[in-house]
Wavefront OBJ file of the C-alpha trace (Angstrom):
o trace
v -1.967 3.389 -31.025
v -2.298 1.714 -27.460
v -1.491 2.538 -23.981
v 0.669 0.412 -21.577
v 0.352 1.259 -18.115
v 2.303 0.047 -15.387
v 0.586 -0.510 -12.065
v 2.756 -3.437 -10.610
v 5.192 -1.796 -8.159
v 5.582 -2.307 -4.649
v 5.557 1.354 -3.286
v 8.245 0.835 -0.767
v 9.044 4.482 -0.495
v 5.566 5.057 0.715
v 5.371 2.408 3.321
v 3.672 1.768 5.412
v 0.242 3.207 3.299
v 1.163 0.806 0.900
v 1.336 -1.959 3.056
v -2.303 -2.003 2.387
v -3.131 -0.067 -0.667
v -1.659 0.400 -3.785
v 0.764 3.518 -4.340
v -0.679 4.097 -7.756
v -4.116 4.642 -6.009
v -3.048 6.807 -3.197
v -5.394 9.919 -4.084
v -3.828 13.344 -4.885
v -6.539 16.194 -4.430
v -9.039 13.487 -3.944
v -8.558 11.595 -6.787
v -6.128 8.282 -7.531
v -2.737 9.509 -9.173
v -3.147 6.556 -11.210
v -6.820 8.115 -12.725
v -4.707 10.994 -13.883
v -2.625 9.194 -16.282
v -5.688 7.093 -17.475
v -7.560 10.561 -17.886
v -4.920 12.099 -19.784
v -4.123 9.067 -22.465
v -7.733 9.172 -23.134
v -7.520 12.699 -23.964
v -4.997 12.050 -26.520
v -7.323 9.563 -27.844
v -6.064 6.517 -27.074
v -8.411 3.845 -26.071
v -7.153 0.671 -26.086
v -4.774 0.530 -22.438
v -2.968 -1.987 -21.373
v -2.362 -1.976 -17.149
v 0.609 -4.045 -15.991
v -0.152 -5.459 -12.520
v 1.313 -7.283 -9.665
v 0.950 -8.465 -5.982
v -1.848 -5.203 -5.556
v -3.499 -6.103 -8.856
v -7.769 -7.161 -7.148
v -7.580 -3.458 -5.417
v -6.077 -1.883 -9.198
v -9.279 -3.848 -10.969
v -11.459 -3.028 -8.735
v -10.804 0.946 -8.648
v -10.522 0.893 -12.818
v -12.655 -1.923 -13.515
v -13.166 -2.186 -17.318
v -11.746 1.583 -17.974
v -15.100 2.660 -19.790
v -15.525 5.306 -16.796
v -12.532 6.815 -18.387
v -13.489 6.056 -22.112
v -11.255 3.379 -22.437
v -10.864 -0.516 -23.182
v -8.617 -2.099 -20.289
v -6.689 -5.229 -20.582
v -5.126 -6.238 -17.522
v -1.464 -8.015 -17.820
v 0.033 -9.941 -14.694
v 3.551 -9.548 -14.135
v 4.559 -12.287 -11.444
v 7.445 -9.817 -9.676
v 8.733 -6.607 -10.166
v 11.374 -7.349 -12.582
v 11.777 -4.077 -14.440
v 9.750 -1.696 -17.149
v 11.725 -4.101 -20.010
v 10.470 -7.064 -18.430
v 6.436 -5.192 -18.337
v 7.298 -4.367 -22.486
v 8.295 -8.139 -22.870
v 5.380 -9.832 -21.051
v 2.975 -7.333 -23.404
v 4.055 -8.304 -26.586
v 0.344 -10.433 -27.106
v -1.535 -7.562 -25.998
v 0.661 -4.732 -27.942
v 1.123 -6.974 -31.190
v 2.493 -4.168 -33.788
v 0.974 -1.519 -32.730
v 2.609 1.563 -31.517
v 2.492 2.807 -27.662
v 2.664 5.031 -24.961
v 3.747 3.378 -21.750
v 2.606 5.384 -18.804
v 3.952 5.015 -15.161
v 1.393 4.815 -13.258
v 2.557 6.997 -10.357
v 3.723 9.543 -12.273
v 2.033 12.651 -12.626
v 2.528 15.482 -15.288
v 0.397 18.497 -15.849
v -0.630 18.917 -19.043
v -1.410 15.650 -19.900
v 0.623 14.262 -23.263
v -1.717 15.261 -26.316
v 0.649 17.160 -27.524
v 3.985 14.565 -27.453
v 1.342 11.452 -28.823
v 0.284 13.514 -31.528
v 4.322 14.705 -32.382
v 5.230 10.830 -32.530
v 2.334 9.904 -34.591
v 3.665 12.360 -37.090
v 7.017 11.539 -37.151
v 7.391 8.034 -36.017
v 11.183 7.560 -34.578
v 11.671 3.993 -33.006
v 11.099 5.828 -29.329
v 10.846 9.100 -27.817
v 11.526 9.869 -24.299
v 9.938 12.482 -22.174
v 12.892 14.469 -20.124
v 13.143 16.965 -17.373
v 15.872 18.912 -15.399
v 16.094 17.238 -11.542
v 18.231 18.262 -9.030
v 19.055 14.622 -8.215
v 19.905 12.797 -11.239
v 21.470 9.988 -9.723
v 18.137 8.618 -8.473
v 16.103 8.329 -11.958
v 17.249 7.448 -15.833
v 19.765 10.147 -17.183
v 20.254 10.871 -21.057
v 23.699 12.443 -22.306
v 22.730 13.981 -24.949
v 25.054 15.414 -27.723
v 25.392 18.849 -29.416
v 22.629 18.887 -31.603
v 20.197 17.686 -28.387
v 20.096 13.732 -30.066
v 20.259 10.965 -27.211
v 23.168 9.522 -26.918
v 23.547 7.342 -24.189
v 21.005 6.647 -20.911
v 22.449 5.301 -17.504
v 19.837 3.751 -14.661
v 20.556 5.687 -11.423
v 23.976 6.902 -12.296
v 26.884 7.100 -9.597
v 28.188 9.807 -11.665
v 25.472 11.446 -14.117
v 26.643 12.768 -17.093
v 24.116 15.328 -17.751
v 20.874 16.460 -15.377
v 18.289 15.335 -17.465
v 15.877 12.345 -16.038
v 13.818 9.985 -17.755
v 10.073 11.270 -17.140
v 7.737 8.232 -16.863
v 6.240 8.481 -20.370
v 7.752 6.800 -23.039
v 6.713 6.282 -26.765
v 7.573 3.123 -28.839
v 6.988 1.818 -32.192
v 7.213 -2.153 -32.081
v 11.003 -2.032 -32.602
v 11.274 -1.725 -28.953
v 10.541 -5.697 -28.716
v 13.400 -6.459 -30.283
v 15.103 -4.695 -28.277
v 13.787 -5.771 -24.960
v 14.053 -9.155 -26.839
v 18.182 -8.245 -26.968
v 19.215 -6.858 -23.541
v 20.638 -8.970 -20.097
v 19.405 -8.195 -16.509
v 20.567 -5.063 -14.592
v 22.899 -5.852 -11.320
v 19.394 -5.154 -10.096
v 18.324 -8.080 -11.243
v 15.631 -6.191 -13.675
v 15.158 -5.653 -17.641
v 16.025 -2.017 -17.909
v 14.200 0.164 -19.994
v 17.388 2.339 -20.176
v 19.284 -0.840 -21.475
v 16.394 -1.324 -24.502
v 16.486 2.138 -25.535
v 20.316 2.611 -25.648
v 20.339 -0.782 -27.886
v 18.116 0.705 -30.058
v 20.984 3.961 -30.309
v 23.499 1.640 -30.208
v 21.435 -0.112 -33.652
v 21.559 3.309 -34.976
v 18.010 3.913 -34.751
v 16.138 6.753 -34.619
v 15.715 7.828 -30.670
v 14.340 11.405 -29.963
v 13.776 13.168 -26.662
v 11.705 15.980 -25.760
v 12.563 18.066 -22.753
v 9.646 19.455 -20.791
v 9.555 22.553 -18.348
v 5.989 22.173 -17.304
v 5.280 19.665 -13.977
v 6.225 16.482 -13.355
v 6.719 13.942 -10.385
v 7.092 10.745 -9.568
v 5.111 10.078 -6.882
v 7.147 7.761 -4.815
v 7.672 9.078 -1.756
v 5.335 11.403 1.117
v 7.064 14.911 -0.171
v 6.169 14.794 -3.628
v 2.912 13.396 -3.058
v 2.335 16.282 -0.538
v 4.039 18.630 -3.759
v 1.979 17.016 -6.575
v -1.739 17.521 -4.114
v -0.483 21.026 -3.668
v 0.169 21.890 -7.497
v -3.136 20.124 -8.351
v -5.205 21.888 -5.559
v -3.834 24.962 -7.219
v -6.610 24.827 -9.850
v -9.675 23.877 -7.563
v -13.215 25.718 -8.186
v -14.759 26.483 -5.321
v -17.773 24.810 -4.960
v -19.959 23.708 -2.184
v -22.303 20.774 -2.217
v -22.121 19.603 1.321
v -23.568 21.785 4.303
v -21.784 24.609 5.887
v -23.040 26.359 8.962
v -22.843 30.006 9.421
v -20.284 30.150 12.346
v -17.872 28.745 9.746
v -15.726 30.624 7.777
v -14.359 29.790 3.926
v -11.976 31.313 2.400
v -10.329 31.006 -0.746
v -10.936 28.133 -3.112
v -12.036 25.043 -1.192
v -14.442 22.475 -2.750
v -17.005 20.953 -0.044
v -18.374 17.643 -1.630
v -22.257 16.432 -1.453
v -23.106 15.536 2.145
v -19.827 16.857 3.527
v -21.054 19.105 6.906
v -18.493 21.986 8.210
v -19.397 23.616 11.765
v -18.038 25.997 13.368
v -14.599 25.896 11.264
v -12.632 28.078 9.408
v -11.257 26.703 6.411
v -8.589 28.753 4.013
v -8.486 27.373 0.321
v -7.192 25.923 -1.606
v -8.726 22.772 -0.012
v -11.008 19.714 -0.248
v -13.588 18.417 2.039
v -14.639 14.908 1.605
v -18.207 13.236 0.526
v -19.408 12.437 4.194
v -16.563 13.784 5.892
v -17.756 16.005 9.696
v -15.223 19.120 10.142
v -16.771 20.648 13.679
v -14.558 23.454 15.401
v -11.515 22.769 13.255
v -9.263 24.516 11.242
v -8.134 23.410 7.855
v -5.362 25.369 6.529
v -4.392 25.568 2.598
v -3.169 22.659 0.487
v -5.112 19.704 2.540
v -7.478 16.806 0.881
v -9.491 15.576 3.025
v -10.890 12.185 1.858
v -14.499 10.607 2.137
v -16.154 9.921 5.500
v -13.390 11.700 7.865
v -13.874 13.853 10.899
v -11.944 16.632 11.928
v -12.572 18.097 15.031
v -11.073 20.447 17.748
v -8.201 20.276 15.414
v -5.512 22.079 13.222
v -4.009 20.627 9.821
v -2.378 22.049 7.128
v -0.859 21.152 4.072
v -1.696 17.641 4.384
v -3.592 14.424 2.283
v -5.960 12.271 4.777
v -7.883 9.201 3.032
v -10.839 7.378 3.606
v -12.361 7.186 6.929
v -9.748 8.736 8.915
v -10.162 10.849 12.467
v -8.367 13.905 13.522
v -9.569 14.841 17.026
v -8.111 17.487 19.901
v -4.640 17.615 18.203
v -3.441 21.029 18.143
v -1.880 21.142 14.991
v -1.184 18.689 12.396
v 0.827 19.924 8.993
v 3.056 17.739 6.030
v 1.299 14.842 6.794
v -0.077 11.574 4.470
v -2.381 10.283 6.926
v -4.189 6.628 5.650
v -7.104 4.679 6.177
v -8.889 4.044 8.990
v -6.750 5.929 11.140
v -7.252 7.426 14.279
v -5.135 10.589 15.826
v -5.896 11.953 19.162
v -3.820 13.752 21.723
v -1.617 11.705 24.183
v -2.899 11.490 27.677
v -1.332 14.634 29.822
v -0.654 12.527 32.872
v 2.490 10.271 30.853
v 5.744 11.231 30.706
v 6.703 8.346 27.711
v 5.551 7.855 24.230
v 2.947 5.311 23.681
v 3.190 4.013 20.044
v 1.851 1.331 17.794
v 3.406 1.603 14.638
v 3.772 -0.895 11.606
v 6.952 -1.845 9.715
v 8.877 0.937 7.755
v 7.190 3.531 9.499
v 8.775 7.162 10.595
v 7.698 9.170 13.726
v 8.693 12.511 14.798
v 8.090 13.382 18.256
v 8.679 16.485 20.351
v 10.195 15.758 23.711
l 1 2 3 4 5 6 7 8 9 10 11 12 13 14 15 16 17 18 19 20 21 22 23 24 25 26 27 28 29 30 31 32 33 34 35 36 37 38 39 40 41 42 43 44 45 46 47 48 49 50 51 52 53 54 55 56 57 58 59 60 61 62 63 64 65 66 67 68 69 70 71 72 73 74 75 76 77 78 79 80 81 82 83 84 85 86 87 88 89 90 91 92 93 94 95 96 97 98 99 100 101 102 103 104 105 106 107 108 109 110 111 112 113 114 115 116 117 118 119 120 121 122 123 124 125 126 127 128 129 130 131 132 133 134 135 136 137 138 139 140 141 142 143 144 145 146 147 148 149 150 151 152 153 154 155 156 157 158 159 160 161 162 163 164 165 166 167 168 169 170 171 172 173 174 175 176 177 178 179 180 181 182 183 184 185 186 187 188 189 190 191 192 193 194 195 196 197 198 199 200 201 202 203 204 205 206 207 208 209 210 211 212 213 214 215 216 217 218 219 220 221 222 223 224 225 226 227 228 229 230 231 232 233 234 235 236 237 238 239 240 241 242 243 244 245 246 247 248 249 250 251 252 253 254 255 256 257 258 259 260 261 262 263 264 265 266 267 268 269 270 271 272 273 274 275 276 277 278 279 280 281 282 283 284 285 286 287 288 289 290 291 292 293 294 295 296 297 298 299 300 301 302 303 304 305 306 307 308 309 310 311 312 313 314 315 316 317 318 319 320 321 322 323 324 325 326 327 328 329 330 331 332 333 334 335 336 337 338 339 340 341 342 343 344 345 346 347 348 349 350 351 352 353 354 355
């Protein structure tokens, strides 16, 4: 059995971090979301993994590289545009051949990991399986109808009108059937090969399509409040551990994980938390539910319940909370003297100020 991984989108709901990095790589807890979904199809034992990538495809390679850090075989597959998860299944066919798969979205995250489903649809082998989930807002994923007896019956892409509340979860598994299929179907008013479209030709051919409905976690991590959700869930099961250098002024409490050459002085920091390789806190505090990244200072500061990346500053601001704060940046306080905002801001970005 192989892996198909799609890495390719844009990450427009994240803008403007992924103006400049990848949304599947935007860490949760530390850690790339997309490393989790590698992680956990190697843990079901698959090893041969296909990753679908587009115009963000040299920073994917370089943070995967060959996969063998994960103890897997990577094949990378170009898709020229973002023209659906039919069109990634289509342009795969070489690499898939007739093997069955598991096709992973790669900014999806599910707790758990999918031993469990990979080993079900080895036993049984129906034509697909789908992975689905109760959501409050059907009409923004995949939606199965399902019928009495809980067999699919018909999926809709971003219904106006859902006819049930259960969304597609981004793991599905296929036997090679599903070419034919993606071989069979027209483009969406979106312009895409729907995945929906496949699988409901494949009910439609009277094949054999099973779902399983999960309760445990899962998000799609598309947007700044459920990556904030998903680093909050996962910082849930930090061990506290502390390689880096903390000074006795400071004050830890909880479970927060300091990493090797990390230095904390004079702070107070209340778990669960991470503290970045290299990263300075001095005179700070660093409430629950915050990753900081690598090489970051934090200092004469408040934040809470927050993700900063790589290289990032947080000086003299009083208090900083539900934030995704990305590379490089720098925040300090305003000068006291102004009476106007002074911003720089990219495309697609929000700001929320206090007048």
């Amino acid at each position: 059995m192989k892996a198909l991984v799609l890495s390719g989108g844009a990450g427009t709901r994240l803008r403007p971090i992924t103006h400049t990095s990848a949304k599947q790589l935007v860490p949760v807890a530390n850690k790339p979301v997309l490393f989790y979904g590698l992680e956990a199809i190697a843990e079901a034992g698959i090893t041969e993994v296909g990753i679908v990538v587009g115009d963000t495809a040299d920073e994917i390679r370089e943070a995967v590289g060959d996969g063998s850090r994960f103890g897997i075989e990577v094949t990378y597959i170009p898709q020229e545009a973002p023209l659906g998860l039919a069109h990634a299944v289509l342009i795969s066919q070489n690499f898939l051949g007739d093997d069955d798969f598991v096709m992973y979205l790669g900014d999806n995250f599910i707790v758990g990991g999918i031993t469990g489903l990979v080993e079900e649809f080895r036993a049984e082998r129906p034509e697909a399986q789908i992975l689905l989930t109760k959501v409050p807002n059907p009409t923004s994923f995949g939606v199965a109808e399902l019928d009495g007896e809980g067999r699919v019956v018909g999926l809709e892409e971003k219904p106006k009108q859902p006819k049930s509340d259960l969304a597609l979860v981004g793991v599905y598994l296929f036997t090679p059937a599903i070419h034919e299929a993606v071989r069979s179907i027209e483009p969406s008013w979106r312009g895409e090969l729907e995945i929906t479209h496949a699988i409901q030709w494949l009910i439609d051919e009277k094949r054999d399509v099973r779902s399983t409905t999960i309760s445990g976690y899962w998000k799609d991590t598309g947007n700044v409040t459920d990556m904030l959700e998903v680093n909050r869930s996962v910082l849930e099961t930090v061990e506290p551990v502390n390689e880096g250098t903390v000074d006795e002024t400071s004050e830890i409490i909880g479970r927060v994980r300091v990493e090797a050459g990390a230095r904390v002085t004079g702070s107070r920091i209340v778990g669960p938390a991470i503290i970045g390789a290299g990263t300075v806190v001095n005179d700070a505090y660093i409430g629950p539910f915050t990753s900081v990244s690598e090489d970051c200072r934090i200092e004469d500061s408040e934040i809470e319940y927050s993700i900063v990346l790589r290289g990032s500053s947080v000086t003299g601001v009083r208090r900083v909370e539900a934030s995704l704060i990305g590379r490089d940046v720098e925040v300090t306080p305003a000068p006291r003297n102004l009476k106007a905002h002074r911003l720089v801001l990219g495309d697609h970005s929000k700001v929320q100020i206090s007048s």
